[in-house]
Chimera marker file (.cmm) of the C-alpha trace (Angstrom):
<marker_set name="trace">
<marker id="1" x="89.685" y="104.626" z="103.898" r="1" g="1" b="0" radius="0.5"/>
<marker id="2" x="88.515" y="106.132" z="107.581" r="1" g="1" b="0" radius="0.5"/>
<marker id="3" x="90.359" y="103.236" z="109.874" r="1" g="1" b="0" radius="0.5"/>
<marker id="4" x="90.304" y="99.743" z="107.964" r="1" g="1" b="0" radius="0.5"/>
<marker id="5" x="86.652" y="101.329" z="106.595" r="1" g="1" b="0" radius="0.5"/>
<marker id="6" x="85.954" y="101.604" z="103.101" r="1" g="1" b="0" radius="0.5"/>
<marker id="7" x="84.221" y="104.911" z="102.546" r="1" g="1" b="0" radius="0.5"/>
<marker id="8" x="82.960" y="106.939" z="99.669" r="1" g="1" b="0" radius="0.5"/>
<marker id="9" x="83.295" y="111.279" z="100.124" r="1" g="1" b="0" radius="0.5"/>
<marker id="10" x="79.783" y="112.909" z="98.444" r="1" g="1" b="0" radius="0.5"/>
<marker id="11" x="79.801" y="116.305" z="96.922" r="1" g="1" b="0" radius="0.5"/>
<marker id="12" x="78.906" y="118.293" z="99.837" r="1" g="1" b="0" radius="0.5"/>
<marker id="13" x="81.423" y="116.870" z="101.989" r="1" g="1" b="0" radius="0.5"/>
<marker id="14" x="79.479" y="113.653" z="103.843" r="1" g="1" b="0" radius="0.5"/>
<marker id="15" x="81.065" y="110.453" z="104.084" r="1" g="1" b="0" radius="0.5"/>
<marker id="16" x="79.361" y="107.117" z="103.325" r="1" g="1" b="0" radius="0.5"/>
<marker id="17" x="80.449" y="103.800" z="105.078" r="1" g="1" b="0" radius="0.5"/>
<marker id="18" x="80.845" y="100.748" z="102.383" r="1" g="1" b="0" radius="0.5"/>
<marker id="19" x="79.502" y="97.410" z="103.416" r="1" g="1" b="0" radius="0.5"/>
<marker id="20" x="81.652" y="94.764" z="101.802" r="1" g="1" b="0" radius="0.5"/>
<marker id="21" x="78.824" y="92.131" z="100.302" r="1" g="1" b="0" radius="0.5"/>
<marker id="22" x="81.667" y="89.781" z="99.034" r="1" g="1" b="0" radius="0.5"/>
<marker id="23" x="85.509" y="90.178" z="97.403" r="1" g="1" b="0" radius="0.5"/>
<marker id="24" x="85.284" y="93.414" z="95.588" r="1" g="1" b="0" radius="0.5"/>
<marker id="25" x="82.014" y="94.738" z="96.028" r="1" g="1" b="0" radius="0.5"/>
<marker id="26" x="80.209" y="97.392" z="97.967" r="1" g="1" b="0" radius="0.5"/>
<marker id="27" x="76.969" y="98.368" z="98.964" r="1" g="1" b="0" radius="0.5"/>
<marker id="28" x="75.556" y="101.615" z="100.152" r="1" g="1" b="0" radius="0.5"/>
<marker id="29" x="72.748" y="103.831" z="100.238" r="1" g="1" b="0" radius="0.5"/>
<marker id="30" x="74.992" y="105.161" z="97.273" r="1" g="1" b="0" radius="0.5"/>
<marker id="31" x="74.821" y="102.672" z="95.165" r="1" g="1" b="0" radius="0.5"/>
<marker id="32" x="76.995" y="99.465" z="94.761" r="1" g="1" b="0" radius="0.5"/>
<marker id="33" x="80.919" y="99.583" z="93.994" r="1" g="1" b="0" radius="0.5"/>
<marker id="34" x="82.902" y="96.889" z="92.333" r="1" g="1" b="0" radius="0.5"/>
<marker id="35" x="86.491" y="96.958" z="91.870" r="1" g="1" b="0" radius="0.5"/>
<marker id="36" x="87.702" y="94.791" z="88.820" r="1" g="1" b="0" radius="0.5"/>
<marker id="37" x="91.093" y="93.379" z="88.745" r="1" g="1" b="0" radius="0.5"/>
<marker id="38" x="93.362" y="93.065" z="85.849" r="1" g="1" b="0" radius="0.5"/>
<marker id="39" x="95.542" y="90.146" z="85.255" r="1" g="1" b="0" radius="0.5"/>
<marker id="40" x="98.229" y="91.146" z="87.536" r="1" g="1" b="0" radius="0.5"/>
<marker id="41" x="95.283" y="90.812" z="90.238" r="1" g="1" b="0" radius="0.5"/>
<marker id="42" x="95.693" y="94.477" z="90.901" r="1" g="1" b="0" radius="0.5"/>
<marker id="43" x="92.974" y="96.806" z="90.634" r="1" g="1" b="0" radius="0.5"/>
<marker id="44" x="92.359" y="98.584" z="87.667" r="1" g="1" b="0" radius="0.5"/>
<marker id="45" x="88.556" y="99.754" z="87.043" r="1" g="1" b="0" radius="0.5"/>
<marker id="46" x="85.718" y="100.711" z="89.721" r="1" g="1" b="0" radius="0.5"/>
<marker id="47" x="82.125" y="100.165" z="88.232" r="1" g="1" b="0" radius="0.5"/>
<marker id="48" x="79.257" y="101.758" z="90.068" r="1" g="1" b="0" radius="0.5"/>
<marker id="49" x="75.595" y="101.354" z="89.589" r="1" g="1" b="0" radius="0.5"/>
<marker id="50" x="72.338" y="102.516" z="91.785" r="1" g="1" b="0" radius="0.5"/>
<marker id="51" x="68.924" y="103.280" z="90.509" r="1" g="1" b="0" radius="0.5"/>
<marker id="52" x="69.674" y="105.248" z="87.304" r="1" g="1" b="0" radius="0.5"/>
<marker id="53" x="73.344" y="104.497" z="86.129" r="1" g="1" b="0" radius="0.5"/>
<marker id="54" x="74.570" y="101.144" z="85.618" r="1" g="1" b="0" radius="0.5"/>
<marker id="55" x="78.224" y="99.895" z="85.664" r="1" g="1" b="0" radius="0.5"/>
<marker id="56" x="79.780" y="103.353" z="85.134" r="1" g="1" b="0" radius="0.5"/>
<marker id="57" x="83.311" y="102.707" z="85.057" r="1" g="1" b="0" radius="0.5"/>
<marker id="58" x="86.140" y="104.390" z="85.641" r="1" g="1" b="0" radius="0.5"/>
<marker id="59" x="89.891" y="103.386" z="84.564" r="1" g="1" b="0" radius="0.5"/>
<marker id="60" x="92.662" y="103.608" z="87.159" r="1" g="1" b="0" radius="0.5"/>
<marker id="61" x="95.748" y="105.879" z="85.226" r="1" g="1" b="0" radius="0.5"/>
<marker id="62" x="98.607" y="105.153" z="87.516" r="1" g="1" b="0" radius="0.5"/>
<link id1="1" id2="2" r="1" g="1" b="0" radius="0.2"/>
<link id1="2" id2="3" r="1" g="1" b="0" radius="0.2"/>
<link id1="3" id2="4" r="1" g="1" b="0" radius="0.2"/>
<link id1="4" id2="5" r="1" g="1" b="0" radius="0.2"/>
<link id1="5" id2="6" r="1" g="1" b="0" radius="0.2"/>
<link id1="6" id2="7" r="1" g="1" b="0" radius="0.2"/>
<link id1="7" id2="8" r="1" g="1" b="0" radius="0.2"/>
<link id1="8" id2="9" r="1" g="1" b="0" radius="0.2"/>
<link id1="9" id2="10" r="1" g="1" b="0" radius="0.2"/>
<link id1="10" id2="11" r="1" g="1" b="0" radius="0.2"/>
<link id1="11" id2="12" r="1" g="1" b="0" radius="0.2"/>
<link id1="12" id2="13" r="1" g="1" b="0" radius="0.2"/>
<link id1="13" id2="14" r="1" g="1" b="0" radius="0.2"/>
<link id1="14" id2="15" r="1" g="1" b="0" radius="0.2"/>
<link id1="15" id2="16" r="1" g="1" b="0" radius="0.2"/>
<link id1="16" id2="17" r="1" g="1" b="0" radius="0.2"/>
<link id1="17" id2="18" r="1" g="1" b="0" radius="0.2"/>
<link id1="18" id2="19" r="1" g="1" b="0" radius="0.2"/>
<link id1="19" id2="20" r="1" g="1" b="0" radius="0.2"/>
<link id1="20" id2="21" r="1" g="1" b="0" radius="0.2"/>
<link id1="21" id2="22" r="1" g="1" b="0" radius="0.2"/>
<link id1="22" id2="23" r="1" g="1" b="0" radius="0.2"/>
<link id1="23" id2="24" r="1" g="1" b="0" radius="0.2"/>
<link id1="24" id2="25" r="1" g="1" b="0" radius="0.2"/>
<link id1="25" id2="26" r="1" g="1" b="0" radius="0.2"/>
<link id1="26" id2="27" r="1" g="1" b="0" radius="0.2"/>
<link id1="27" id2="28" r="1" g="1" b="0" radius="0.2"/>
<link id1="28" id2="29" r="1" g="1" b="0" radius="0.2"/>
<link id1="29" id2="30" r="1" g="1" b="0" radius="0.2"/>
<link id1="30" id2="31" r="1" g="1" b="0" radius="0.2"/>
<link id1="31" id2="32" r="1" g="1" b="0" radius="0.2"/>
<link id1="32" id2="33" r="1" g="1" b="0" radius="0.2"/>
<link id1="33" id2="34" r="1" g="1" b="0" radius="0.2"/>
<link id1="34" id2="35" r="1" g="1" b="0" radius="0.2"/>
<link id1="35" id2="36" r="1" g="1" b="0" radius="0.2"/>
<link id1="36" id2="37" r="1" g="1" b="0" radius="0.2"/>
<link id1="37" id2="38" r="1" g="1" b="0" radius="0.2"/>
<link id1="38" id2="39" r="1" g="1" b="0" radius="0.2"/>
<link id1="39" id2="40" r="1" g="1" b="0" radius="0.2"/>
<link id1="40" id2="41" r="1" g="1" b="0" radius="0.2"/>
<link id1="41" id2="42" r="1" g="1" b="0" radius="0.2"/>
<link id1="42" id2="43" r="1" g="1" b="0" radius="0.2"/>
<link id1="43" id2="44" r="1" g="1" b="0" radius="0.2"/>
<link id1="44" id2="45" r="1" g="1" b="0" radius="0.2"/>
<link id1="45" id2="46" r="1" g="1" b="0" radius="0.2"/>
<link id1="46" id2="47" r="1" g="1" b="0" radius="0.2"/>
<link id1="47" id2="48" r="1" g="1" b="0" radius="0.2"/>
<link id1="48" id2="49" r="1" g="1" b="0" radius="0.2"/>
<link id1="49" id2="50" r="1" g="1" b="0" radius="0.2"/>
<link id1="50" id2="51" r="1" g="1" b="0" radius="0.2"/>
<link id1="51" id2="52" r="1" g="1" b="0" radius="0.2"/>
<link id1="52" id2="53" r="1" g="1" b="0" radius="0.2"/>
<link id1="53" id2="54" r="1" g="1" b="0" radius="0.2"/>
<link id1="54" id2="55" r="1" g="1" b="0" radius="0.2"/>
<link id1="55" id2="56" r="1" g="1" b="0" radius="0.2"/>
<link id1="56" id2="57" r="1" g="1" b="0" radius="0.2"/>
<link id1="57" id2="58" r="1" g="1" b="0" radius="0.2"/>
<link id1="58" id2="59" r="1" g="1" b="0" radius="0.2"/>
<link id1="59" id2="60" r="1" g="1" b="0" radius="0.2"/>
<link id1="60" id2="61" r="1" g="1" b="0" radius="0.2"/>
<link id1="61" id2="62" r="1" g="1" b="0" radius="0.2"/>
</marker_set>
C-alpha cells in the first residue's frame, strides 16, 4: 500500500500502481492479481497471471 493505493514492488526497485477491476482483482501492466478468500472471508491465496504464467498462487502462512 502507497496511501489507500494498492501497489506491487518489481525486482529492481519500481513500483506499479494496481487498478482495482472489481472485489479482489487487479490489473496492471504486470499482470492481473486476485486475492481469494477463505471461509472466514479473510484472505488467504494471491493468484497472478499475465502473458506466460497463469494463476500462480501463493498461500498466505500467517
Amino acid at each position: 500500500m502507497t496511501g489507500n493505493r494498492l501497489v506491487v514492488k518489481e525486482r529492481y526497485g519500481e513500483r506499479i500502481l494496481l487498478k482495482q477491476v472489481y472485489r479482489d482483482a487487479f490489473t496492471s501492466r504486470a499482470g492481473v492479481f486476485r486475492f481469494i478468500r477463505g471461509e472466514a472471508g479473510r484472505v488467504s491465496q494471491m493468484s497472478t497471471s499475465s502473458s506466460r504464467v497463469w494463476d500462480l498462487r501463493f498461500q498466505r502462512r500467517r
